[in-house]
Backbone as CSV, one residue per row, in Angstrom:
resi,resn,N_x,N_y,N_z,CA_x,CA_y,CA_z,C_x,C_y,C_z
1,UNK,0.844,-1.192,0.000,0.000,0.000,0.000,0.875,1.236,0.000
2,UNK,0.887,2.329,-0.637,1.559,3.102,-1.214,0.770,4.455,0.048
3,UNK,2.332,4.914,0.624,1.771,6.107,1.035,1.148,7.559,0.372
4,UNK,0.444,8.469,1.458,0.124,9.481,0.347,1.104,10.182,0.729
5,UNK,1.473,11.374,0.669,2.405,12.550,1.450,1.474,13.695,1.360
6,UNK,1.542,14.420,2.373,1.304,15.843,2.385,2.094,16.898,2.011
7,UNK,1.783,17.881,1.241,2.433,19.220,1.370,3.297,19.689,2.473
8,UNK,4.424,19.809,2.798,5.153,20.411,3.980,5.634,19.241,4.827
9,UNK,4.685,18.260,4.708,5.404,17.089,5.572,7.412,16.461,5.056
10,UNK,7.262,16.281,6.547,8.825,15.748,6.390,9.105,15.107,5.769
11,UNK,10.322,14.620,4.975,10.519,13.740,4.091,11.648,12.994,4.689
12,UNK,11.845,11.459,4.497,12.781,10.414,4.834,14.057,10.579,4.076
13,UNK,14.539,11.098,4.771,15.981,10.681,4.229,16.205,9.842,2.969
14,UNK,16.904,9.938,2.016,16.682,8.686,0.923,17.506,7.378,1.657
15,UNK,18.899,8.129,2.150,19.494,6.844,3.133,19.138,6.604,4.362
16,UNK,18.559,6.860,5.078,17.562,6.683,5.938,17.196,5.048,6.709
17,UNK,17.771,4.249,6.733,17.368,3.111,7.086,16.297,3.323,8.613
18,UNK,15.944,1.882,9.089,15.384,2.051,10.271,16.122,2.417,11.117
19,UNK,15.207,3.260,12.025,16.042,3.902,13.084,16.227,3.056,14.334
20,UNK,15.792,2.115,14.756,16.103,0.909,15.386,17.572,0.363,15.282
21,UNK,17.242,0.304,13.522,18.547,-0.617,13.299,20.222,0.337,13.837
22,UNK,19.823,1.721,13.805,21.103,2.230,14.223,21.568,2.041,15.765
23,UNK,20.338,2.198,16.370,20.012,2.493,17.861,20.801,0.745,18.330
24,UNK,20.348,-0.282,17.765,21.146,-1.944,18.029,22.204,-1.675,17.532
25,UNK,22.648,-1.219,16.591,24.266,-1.526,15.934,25.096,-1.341,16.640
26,UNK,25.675,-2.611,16.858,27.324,-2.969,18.088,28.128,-1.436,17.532
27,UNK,28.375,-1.142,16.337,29.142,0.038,16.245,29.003,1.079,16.838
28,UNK,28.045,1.149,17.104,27.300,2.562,18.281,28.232,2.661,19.661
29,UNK,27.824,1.440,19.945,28.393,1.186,21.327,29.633,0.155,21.526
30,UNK,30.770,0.265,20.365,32.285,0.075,20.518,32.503,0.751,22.329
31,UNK,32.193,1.705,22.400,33.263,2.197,23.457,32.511,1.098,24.918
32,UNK,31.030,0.773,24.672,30.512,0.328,26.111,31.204,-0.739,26.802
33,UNK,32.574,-1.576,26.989,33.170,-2.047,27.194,32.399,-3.540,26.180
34,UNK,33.509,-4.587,26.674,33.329,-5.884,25.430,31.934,-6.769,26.416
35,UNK,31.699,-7.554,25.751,30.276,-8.233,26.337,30.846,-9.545,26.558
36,UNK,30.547,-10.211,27.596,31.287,-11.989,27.846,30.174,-12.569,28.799
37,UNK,30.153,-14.082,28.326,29.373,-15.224,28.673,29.538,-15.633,30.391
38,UNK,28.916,-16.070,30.772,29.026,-16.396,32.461,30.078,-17.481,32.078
39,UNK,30.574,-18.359,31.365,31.923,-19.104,30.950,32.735,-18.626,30.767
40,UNK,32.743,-16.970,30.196,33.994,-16.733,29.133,34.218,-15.881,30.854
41,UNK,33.610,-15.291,31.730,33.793,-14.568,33.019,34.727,-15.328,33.808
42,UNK,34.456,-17.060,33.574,34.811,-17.955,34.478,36.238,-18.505,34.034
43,UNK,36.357,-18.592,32.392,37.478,-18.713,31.916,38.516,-17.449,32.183
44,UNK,38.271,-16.203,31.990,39.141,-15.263,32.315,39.450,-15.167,34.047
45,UNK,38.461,-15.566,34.559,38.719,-15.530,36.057,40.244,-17.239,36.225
46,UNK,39.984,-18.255,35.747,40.710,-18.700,36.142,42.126,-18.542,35.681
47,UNK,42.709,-18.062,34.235,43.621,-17.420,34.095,44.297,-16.754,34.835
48,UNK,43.321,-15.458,35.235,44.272,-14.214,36.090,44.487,-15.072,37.344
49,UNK,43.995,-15.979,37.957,43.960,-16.933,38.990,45.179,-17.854,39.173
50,UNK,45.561,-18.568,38.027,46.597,-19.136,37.218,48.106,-18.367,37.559
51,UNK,47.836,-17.208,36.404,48.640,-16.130,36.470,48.894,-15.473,37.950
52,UNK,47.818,-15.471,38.585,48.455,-14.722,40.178,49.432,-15.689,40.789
53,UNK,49.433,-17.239,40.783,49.903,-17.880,41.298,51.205,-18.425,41.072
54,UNK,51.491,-18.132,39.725,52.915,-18.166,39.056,53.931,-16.616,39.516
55,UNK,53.298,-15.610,39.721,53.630,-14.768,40.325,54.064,-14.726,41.780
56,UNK,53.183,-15.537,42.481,53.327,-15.783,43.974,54.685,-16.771,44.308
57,UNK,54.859,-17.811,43.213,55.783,-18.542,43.547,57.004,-18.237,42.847
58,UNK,56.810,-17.018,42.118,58.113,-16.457,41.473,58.591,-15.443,42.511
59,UNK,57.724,-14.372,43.372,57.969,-13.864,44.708,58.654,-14.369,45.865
60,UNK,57.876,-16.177,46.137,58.559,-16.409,47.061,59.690,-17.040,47.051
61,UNK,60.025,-17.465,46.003,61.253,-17.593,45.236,62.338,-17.073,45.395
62,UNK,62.005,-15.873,45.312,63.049,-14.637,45.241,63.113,-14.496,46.988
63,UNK,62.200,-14.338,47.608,61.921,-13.775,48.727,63.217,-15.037,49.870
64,UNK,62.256,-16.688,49.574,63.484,-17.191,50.280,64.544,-17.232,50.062
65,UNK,65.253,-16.312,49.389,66.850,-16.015,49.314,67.515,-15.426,50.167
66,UNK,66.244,-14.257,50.546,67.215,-13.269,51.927,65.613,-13.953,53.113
67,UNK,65.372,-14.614,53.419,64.408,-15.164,54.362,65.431,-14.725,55.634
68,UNK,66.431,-15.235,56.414,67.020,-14.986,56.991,67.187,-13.690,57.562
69,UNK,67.662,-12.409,56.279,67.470,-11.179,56.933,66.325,-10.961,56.898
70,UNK,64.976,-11.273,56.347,63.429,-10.596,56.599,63.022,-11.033,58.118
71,UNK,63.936,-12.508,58.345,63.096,-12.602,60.161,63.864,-11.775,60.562
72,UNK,65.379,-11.406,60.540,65.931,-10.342,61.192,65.081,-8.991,61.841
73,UNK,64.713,-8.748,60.349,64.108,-7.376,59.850,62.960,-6.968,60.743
74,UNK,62.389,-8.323,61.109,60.702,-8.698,62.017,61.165,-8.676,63.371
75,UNK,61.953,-9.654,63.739,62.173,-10.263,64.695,62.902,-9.322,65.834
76,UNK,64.138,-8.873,65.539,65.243,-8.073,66.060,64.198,-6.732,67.261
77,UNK,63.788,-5.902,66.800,63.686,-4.619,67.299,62.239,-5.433,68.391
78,UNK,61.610,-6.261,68.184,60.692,-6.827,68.887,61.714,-7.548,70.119
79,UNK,62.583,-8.609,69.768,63.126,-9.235,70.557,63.973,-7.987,71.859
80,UNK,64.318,-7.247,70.748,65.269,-6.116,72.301,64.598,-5.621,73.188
81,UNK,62.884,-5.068,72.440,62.399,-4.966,73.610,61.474,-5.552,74.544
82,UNK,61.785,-7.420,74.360,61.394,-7.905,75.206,62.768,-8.347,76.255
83,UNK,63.631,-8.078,75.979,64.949,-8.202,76.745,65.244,-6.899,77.713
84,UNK,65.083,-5.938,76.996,65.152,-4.596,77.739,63.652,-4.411,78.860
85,UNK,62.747,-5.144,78.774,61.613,-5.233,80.000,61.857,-6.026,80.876
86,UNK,61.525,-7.928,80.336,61.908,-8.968,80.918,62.974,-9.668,80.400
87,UNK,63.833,-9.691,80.100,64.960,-10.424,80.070,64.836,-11.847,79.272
88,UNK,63.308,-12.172,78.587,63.318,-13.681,78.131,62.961,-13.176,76.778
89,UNK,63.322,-14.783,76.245,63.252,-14.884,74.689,61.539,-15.099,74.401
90,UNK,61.674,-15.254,72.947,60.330,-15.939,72.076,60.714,-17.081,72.258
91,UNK,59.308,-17.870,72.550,58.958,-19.267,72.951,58.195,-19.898,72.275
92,UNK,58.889,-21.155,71.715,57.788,-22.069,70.777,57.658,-23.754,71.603
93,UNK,56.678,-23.848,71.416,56.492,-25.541,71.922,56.557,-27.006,71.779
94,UNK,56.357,-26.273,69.883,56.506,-27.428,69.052,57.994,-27.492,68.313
95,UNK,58.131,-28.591,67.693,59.589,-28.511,67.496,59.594,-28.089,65.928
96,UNK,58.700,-28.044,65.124,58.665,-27.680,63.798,58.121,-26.703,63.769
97,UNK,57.843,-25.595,64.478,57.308,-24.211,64.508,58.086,-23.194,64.356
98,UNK,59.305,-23.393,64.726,60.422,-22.468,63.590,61.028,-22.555,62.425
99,UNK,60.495,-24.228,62.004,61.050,-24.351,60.528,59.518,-23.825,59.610
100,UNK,58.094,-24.400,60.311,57.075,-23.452,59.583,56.897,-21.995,59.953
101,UNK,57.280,-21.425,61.070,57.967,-19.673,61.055,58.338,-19.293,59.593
102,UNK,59.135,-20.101,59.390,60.181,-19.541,58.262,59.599,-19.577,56.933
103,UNK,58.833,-20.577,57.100,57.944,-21.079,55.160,56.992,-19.463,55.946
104,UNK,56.112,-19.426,56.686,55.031,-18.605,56.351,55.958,-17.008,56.148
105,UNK,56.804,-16.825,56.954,57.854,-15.506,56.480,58.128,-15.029,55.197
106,UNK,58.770,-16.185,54.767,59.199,-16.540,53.015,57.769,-16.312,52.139
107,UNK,56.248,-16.703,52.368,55.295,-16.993,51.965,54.749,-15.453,52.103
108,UNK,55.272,-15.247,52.942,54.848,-13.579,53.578,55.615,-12.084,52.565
109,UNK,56.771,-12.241,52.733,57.479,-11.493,51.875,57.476,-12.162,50.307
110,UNK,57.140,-12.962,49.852,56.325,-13.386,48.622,55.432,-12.394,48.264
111,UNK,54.642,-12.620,48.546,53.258,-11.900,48.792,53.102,-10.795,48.532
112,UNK,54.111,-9.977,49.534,54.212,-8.549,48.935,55.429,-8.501,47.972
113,UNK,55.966,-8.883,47.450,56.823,-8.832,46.137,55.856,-9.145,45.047
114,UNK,54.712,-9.923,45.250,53.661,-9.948,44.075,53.118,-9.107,44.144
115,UNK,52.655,-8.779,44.968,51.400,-7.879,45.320,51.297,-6.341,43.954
116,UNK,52.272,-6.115,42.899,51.589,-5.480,42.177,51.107,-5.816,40.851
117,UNK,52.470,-7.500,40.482,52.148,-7.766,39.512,49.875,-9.038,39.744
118,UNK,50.055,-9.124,41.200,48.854,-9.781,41.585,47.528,-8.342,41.184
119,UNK,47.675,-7.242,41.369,46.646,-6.140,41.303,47.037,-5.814,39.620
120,UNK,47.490,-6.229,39.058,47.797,-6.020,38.189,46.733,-6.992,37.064
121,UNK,47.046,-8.054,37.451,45.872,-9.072,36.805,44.425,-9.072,37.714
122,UNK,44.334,-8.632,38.642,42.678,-8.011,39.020,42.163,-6.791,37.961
123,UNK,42.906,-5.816,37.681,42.913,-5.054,36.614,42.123,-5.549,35.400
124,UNK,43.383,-6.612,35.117,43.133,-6.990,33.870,41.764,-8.201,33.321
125,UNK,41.567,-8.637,35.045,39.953,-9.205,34.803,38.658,-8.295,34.892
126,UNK,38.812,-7.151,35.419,37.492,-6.405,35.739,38.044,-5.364,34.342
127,UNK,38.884,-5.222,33.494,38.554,-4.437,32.450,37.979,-4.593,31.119
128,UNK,37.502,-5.662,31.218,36.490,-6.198,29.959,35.233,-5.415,30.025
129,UNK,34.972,-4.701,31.509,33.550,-4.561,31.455,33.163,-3.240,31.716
130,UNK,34.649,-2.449,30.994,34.880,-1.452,31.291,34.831,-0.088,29.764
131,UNK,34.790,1.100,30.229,34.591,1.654,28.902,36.034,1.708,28.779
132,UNK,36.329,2.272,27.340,37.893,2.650,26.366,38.289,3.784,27.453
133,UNK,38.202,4.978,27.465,38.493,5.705,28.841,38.914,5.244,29.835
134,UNK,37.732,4.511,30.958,38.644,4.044,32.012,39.525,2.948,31.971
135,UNK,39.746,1.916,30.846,40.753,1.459,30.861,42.524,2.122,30.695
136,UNK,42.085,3.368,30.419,43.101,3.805,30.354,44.100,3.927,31.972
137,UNK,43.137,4.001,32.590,43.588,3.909,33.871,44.455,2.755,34.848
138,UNK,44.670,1.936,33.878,45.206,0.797,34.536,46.802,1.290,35.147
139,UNK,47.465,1.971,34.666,48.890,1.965,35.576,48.528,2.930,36.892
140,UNK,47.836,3.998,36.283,47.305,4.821,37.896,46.882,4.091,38.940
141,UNK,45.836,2.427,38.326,45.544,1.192,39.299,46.506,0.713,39.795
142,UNK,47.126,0.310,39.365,48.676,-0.610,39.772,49.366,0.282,40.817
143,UNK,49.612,1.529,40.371,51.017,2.363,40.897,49.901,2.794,42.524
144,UNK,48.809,3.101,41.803,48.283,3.507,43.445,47.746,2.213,44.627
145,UNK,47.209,1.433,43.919,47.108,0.609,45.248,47.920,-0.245,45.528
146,UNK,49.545,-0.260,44.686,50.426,-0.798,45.282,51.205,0.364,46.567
147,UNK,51.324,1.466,46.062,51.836,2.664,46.568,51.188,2.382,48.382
148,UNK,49.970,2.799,48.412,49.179,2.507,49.422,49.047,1.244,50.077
149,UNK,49.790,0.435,49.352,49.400,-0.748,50.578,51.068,-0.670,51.028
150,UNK,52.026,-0.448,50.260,53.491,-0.159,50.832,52.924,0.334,51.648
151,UNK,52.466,1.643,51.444,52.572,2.697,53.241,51.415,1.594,54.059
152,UNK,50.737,0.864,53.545,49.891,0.563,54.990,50.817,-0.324,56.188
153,UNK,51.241,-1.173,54.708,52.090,-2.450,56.005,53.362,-1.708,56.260
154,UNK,54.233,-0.388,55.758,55.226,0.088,56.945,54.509,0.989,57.725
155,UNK,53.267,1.086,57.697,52.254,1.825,59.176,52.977,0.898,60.254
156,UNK,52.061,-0.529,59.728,52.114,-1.612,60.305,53.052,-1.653,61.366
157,UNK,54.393,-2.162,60.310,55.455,-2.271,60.903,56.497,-1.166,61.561
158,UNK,56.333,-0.168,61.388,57.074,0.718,62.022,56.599,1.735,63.534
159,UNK,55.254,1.296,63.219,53.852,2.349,64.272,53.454,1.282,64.963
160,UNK,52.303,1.247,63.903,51.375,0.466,64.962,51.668,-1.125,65.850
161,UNK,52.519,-1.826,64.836,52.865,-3.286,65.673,53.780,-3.159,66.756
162,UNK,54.701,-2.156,66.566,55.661,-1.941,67.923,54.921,-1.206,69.091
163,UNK,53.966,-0.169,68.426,53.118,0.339,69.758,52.407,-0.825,70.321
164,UNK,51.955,-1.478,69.903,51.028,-2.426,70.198,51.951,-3.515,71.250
165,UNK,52.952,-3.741,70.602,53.923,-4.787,70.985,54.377,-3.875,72.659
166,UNK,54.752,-3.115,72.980,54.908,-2.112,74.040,54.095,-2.016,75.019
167,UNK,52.788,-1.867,74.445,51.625,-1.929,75.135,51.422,-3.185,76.021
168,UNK,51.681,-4.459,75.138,51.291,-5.810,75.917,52.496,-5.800,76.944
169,UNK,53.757,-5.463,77.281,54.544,-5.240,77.670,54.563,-4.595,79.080
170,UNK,53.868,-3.647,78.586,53.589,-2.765,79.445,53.141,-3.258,81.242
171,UNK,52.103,-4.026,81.035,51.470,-5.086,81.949,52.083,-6.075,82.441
172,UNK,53.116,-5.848,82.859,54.218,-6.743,83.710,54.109,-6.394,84.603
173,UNK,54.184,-7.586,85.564,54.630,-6.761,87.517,55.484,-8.194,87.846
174,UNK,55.364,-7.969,89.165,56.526,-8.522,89.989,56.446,-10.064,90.080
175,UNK,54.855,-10.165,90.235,54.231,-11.721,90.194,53.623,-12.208,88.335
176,UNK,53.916,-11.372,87.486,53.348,-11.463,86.191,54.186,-10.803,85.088
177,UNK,54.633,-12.125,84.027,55.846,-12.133,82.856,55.319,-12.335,82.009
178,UNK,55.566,-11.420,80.948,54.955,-11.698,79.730,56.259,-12.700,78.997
179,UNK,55.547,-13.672,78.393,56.561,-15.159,77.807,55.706,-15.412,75.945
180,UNK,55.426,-14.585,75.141,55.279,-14.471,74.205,55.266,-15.566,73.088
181,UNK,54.539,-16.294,72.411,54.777,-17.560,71.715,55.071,-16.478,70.493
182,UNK,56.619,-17.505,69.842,56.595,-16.817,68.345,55.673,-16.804,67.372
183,UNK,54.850,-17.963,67.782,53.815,-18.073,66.489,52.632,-17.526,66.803
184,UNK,51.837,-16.729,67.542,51.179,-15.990,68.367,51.407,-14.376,67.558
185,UNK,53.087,-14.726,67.861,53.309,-13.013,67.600,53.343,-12.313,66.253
186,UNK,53.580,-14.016,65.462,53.629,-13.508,64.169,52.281,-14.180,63.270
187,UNK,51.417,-14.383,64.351,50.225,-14.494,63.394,49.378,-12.851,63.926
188,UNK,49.581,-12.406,64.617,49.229,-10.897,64.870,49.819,-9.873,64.090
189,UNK,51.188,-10.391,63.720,51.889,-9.343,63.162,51.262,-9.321,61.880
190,UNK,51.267,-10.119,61.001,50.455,-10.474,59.475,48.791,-9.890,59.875
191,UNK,48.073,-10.259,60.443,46.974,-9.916,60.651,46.949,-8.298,60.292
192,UNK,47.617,-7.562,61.531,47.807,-6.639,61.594,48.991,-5.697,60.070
193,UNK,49.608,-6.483,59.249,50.384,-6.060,58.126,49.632,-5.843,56.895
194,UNK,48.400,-7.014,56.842,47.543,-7.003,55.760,46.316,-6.216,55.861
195,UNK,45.712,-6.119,57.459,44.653,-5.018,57.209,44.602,-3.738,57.213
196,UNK,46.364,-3.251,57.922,46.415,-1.977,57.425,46.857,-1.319,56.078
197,UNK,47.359,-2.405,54.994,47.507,-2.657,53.865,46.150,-2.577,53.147
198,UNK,45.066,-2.842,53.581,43.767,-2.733,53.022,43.478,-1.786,53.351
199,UNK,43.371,-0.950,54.494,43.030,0.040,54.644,43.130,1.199,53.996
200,UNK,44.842,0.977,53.906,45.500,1.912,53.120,45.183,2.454,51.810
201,UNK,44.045,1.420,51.229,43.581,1.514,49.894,42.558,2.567,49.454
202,UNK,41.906,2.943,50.826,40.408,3.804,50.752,40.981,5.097,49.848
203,UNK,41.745,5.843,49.692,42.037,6.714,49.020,42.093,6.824,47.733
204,UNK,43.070,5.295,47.443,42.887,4.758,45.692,41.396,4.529,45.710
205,UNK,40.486,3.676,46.161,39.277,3.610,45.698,38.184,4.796,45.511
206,UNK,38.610,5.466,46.411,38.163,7.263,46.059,38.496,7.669,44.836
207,UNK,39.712,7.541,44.880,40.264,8.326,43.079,39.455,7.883,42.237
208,UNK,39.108,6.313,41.905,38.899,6.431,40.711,37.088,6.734,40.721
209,UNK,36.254,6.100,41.732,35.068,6.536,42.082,34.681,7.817,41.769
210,UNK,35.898,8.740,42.534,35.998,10.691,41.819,35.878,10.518,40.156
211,UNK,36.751,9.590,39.452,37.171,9.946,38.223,35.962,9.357,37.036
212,UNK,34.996,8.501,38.233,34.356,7.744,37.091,32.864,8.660,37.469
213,UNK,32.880,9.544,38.023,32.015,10.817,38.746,30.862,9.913,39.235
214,UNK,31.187,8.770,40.761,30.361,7.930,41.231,30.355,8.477,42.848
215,UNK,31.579,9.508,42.776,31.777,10.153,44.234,32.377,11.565,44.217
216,UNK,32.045,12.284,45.241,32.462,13.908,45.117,32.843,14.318,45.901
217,UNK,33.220,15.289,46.686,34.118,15.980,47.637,32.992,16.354,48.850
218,UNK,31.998,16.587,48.247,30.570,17.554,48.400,29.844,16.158,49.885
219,UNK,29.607,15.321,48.929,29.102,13.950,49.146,29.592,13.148,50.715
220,UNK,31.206,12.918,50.235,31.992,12.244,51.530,31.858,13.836,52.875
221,UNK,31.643,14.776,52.644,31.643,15.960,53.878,30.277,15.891,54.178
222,UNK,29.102,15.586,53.663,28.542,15.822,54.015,27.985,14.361,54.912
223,UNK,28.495,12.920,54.507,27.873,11.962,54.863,29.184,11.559,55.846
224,UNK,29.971,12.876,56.795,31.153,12.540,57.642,30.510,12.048,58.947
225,UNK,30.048,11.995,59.436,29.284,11.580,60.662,28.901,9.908,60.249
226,UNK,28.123,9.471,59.455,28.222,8.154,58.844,29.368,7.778,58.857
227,UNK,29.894,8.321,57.904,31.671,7.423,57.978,32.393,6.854,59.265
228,UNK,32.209,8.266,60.167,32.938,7.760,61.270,32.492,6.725,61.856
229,UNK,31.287,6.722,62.456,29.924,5.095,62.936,31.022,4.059,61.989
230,UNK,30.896,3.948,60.465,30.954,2.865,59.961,32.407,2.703,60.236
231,UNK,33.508,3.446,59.921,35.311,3.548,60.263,35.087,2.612,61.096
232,UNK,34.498,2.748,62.963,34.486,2.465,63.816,34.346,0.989,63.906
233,UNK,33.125,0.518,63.139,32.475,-0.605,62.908,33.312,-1.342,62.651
234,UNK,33.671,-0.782,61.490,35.007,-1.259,60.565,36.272,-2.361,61.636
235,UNK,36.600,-1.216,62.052,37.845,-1.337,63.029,37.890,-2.721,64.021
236,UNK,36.437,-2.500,64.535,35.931,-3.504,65.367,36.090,-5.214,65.018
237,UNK,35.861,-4.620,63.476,35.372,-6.118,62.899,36.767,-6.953,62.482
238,UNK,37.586,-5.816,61.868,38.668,-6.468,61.220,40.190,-6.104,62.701
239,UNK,39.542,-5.644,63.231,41.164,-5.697,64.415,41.470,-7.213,65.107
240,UNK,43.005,-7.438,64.789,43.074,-8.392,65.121,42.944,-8.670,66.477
241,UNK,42.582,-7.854,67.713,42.692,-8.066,68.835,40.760,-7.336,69.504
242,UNK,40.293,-8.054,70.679,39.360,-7.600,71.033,39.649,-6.499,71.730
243,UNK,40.796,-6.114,72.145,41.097,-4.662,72.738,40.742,-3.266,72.592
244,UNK,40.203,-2.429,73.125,39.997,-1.041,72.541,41.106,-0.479,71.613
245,UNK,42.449,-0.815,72.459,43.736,-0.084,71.847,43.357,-0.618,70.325
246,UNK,44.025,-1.667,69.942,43.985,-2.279,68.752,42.695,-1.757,68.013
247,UNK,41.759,-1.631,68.364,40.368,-0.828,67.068,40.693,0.402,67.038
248,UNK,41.498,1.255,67.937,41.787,2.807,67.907,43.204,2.467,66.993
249,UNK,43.599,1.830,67.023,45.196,1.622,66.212,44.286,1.728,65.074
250,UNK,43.537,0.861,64.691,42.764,0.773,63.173,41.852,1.858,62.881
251,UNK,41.271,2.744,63.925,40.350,3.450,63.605,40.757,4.821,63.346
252,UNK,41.882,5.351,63.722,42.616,6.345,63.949,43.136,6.644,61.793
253,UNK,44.441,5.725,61.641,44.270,6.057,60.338,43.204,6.126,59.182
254,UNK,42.265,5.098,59.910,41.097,5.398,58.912,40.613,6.605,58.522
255,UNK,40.220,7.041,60.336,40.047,8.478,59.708,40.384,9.808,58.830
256,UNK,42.182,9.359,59.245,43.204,10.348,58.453,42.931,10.144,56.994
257,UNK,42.671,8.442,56.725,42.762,8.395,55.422,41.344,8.627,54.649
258,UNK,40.068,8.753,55.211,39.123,9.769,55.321,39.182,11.069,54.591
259,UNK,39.933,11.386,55.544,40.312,12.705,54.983,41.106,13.450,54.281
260,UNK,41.597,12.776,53.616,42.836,12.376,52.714,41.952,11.829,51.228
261,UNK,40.895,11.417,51.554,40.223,11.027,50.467,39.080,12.259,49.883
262,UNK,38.584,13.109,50.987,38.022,14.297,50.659,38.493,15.108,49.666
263,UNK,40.111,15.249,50.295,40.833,16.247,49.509,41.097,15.391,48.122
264,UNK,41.433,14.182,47.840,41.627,13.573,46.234,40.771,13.484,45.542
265,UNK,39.330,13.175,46.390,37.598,13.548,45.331,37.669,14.937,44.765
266,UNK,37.941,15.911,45.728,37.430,17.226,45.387,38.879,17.956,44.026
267,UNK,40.257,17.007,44.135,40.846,16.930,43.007,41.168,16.684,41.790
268,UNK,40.581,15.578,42.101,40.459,14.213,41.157,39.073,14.204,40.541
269,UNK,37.962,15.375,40.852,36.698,15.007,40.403,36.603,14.813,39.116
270,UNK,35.622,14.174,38.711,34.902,14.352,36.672,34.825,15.490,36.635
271,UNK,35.188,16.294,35.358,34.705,17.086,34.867,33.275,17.219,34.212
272,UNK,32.283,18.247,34.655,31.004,18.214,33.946,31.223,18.201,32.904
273,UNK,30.707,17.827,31.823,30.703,17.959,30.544,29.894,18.967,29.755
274,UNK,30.247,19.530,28.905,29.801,20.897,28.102,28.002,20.649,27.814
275,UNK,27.208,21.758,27.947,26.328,21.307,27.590,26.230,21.375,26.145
């Protein structure tokens, strides 16, 4: 059936196809990141999985070479000042608890010798589903939440585990010795190395949240009273010790890094775009 036309009415384009058909065309939406199957999710997940783990044992590799000076490195400034209080050593019970000391040490300084080429392939699994833009962001990923977890675990180790270590110390008397199990001390110490290492991250996860304009400067000041409740929560949940001290050890940089994240939103924000 043949249309009529009116006088003045619009006319179709001669190339003109359906306008549907443009609105579906994959070419439209090149930039919306690539599209993958709940298999092809599961296949790329076990790769980077693969890949993290060839990394881990190429770390600890390297790592048990100087194992020796890393317990030094741990061990030493802890041991003096349990000599300079009470006068006794670290105490183990079992007789293979300083030869597994040493694998989880080695396993330990592994770990963080991977730890960027490991964030590195997290990257590279969550950027399939990502636009052309923010993939561009992948070394700013790498360089910052490796950057930040360096400073968390020398928080760790230079602040907070020796304050902490001081503290238990502290509580000595005449009828009562603190006698310390090594493996005690260094499953606290890791506890305490890796969650202020996570912590350390809230700032990178700000940046890019700022950059992908999902968070604002405006936003985190005004919802500061929340934060702190949740910081707190936080602290509670992941401190390795039921102690007040130990959740104020954790709750304290949070906050700094809080606020540290205000100032990188309100830097780092999206730009509005032109109207």
């Amino acid at each position: 059936m043949a249309l009529v036309t009116f006088p003045g009415s619009a006319q179709p384009a001669p190339d003109d196809d359906d306008r549907h058909v443009h609105l579906t065309d994959p070419d439209v939406f090149e930039d919306a990141g690539a599209k993958m199957s709940f298999l092809d999710h599961l296949d790329e997940l076990r790769k980077r999985l693969i890949a993290c783990v060839y990394g881990l044992v190429v770390g600890c590799a390297i790592a048990f070479i100087f194992v020796k000076r890393i317990q030094e490195f741990i061990w030493l400034p802890l041991y003096h000042d349990l000599q300079n209080t009470s006068g006794v050593k670290f105490m183990y019970t079992a007789g293979f608890e300083p030869f597994m000391l040493t694998m989880k040490i080695g396993a330990l300084a592994g770990l963080m010798l991977a730890i960027p080429f490991i964030i590195y392939q997290l990257w590279l699994f969550i950027a399939p589903g990502l636009y052309s833009h923010e993939k561009k962001m992948a070394v700013p990923f790498v360089v910052f939440c490796t950057t930040f977890f360096a400073l968390g675990a020398s928080f760790s180790h230079f602040v907070a585990f020796p304050w902490t270590w001081k503290f238990f110390l502290s509580w000595q008397t005449t009828y009562m010795e603190f006698r310390p199990s090594i493996g005690e001390a260094f499953g606290l110490y890791v506890k305490m190395l890796l969650g202020f290492g996570l912590i350390f991250q809230m700032p990178t996860v700000v940046f890019f949240l700022a950059r992908m304009g999902m968070v604002t400067a405006g936003f985190l000041l005004r919802h500061t009273k929340y934060a702190v409740l949740i910081i707190f929560i936080i602290a509670a949940v992941i401190s390795p010790g039921t102690d007040v001290v130990s959740q104020c050890l954790m709750a304290g940089p949070m906050l700094g890094l809080y606020g540290l994240s205000i100032v990188v939103a309100w830097g780092f924000a999206k730009k509005p775009e032109p109207a």
